[in-house]
C-alpha positions as CSV (number, residue, x, y, z in Angstrom):
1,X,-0.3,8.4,14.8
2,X,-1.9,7.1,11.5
3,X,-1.1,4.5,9.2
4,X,-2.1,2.7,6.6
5,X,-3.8,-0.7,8.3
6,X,-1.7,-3.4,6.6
7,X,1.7,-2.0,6.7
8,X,0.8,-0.3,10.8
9,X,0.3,-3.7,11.6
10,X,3.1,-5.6,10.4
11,X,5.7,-2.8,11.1
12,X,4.6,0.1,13.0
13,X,2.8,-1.9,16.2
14,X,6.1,-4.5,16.3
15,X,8.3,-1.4,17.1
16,X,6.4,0.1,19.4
17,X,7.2,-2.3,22.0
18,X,10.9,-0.7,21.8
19,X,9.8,2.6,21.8
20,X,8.0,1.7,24.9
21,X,10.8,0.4,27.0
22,X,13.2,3.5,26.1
23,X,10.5,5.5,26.6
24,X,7.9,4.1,29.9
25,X,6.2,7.6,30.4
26,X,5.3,8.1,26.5
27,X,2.2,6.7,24.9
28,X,0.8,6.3,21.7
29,X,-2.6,5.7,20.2
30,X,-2.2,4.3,16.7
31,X,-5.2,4.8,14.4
32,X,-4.9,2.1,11.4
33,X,-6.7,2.9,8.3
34,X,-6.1,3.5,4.9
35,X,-8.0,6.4,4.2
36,X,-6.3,10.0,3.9
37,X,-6.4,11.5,7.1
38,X,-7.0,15.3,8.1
39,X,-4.0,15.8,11.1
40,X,-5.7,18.9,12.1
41,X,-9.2,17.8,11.5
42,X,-8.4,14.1,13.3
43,X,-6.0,15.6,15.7
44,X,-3.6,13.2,14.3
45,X,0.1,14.5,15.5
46,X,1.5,12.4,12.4
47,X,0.9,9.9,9.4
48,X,2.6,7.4,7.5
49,X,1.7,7.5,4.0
50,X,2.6,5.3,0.8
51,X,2.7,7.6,-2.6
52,X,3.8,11.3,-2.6
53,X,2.8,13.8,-0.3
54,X,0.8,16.3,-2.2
55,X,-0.5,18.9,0.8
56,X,2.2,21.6,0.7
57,X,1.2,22.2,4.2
58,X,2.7,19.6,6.0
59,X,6.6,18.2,6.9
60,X,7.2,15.1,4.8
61,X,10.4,12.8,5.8
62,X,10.9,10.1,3.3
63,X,11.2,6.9,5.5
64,X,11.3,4.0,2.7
65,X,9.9,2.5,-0.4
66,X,7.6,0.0,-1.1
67,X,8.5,-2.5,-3.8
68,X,5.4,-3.6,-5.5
69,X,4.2,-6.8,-7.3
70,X,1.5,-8.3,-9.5
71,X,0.4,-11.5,-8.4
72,X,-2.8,-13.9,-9.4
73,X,-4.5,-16.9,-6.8
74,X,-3.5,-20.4,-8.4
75,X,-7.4,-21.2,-9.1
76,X,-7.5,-17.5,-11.1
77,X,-4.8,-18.8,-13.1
78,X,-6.4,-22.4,-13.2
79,X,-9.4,-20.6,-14.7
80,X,-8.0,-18.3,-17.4
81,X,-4.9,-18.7,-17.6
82,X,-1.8,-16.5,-16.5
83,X,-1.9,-13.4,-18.3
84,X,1.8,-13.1,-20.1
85,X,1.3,-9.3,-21.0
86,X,0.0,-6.7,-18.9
87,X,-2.2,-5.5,-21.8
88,X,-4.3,-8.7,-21.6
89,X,-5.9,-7.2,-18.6
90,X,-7.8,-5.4,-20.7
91,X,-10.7,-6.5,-23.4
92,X,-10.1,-9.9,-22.1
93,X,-11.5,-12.0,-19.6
94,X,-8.8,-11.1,-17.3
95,X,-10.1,-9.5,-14.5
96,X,-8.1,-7.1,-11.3
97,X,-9.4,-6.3,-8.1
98,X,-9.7,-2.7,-8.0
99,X,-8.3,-0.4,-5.5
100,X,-9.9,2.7,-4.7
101,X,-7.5,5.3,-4.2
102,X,-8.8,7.5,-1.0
103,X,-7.5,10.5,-3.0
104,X,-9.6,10.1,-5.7
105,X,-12.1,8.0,-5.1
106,X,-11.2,6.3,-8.6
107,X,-9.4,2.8,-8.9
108,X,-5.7,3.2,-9.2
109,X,-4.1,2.4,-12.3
110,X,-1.9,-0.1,-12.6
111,X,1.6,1.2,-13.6
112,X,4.4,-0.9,-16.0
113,X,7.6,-0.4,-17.3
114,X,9.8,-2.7,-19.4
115,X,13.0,-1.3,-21.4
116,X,11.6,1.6,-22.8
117,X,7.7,0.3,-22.8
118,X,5.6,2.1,-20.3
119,X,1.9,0.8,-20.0
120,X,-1.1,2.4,-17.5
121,X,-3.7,-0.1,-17.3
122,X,-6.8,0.3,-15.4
123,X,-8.0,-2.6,-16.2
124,X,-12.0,-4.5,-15.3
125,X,-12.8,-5.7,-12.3
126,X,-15.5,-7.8,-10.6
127,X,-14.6,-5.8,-7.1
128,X,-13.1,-2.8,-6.2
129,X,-12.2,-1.9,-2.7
130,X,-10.7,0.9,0.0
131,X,-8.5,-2.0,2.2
132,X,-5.3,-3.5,1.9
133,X,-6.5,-6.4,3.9
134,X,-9.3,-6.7,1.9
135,X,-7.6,-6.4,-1.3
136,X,-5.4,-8.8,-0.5
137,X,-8.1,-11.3,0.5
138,X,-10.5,-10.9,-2.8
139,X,-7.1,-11.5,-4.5
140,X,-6.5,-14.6,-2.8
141,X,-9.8,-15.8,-3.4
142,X,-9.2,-15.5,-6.9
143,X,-11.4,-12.4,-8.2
144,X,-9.1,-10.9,-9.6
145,X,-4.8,-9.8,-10.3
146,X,-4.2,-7.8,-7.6
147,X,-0.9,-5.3,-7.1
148,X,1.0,-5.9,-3.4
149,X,3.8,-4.4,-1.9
150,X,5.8,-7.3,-1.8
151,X,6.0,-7.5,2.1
152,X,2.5,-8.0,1.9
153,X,2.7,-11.1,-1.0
154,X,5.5,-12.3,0.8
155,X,4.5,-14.7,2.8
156,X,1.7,-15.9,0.1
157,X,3.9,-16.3,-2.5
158,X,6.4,-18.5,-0.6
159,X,2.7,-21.0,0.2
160,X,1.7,-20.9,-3.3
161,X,-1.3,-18.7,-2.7
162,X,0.0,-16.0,-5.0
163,X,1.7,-16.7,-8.0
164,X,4.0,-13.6,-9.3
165,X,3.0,-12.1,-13.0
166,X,4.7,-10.0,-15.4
167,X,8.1,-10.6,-13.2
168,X,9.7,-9.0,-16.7
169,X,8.1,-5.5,-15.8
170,X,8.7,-3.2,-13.2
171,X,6.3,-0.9,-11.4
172,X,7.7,2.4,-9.6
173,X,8.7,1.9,-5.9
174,X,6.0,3.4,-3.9
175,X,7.7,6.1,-1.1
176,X,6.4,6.0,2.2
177,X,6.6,9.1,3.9
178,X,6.4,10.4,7.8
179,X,4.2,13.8,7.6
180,X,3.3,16.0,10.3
181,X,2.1,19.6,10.1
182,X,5.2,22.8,10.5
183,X,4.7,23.8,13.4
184,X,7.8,26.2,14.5
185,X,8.8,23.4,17.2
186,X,7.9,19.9,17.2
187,X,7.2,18.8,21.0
188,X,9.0,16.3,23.0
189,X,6.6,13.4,22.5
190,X,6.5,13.7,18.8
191,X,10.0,13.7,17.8
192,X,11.2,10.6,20.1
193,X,8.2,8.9,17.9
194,X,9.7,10.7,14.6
195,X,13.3,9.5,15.4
């Protein structure tokens, strides 16, 4: 099983305990990353994935969304300020913490709505990077406004390590899907871990 390493840790490895006691003889091996996998090239039986499934090829079961956030470190704000418009991301000091999409390759936009404004903002940064984790961490160390699932701010928000931005505009719910190739019977092992 693969899944992204941020939201594998915090909910995928606390349930496997459960899954263990129903099931003593079955075991898993859980392969964190954020990085799009290849199930046939990894010999992956399944993924979790956040954003939509674009391979035609595979079985996709919407499992959840993620509800995302903007937030900035107190000392980025103490430096320049908290941005009160998404736009001032841009041609301004302000400065994001780019993730790089491992789709692309490219930093992923960040995505707005309010009442009938819509705004895609890619914004400048002083770092981009391919890891939650590690997003989250140049974020807290103020380089930048980052863009968290909020189960991932959670707990830094509540500390005062975060502070929340732009709480007037919404960005899309990200889905989080199940995917695993169509093959014409799914064995044993893989659907107790599916259900």
């Amino acid at each position: 099983v693969s899944a992204p390493v941020s939201f594998g840790r915090r909910f995928v490895a606390p349930l496997l305990g459960g899954l263990a006691a129903l099931h003593p003889r079955l075991s898993v091996q859980l392969a964190l990353s954020d990085r799009v996998v290849d199930l046939i090239g990894d010999n992956v039986d399944c993924v979790l994935r956040g954003g939509d499934i674009n391979d035609q090829s595979l079985i996709a079961r919407h499992v959840g969304d993620l509800q995302i956030g903007v937030y900035a470190a107190p000392g980025y704000v103490g430096r320049l300020g908290a941005p009160a418009h998404p736009r001032e991301l841009e041609n301004t000091d302000h400065r994001i913490v780019g993730f790089l999409s491992s789709r692309t390759g490219k930093i992923d936009p960040l995505v707005l709505r309010s009442g009938s404004e819509h705004i895609e903002i890619t914004g400048r940064y002083v770092l981009a990077v391919d890891d939650g984790n590690a997003y989250l961490e140049a974020g807290l160390a103020g380089l930048g406004v980052i863009a968290l699932p909020t189960y991932m701010a959670a707990k830094h928000r509540a500390s005062g390590a975060l502070i929340p931005l732009f709480e007037q505009w919404r960005i899309s719910p990200m889905p989080l899907y199940l995917a695993f190739p169509p093959n014409r019977h799914v064995n044993a092992k893989l659907r107790v871990f599916i259900d």
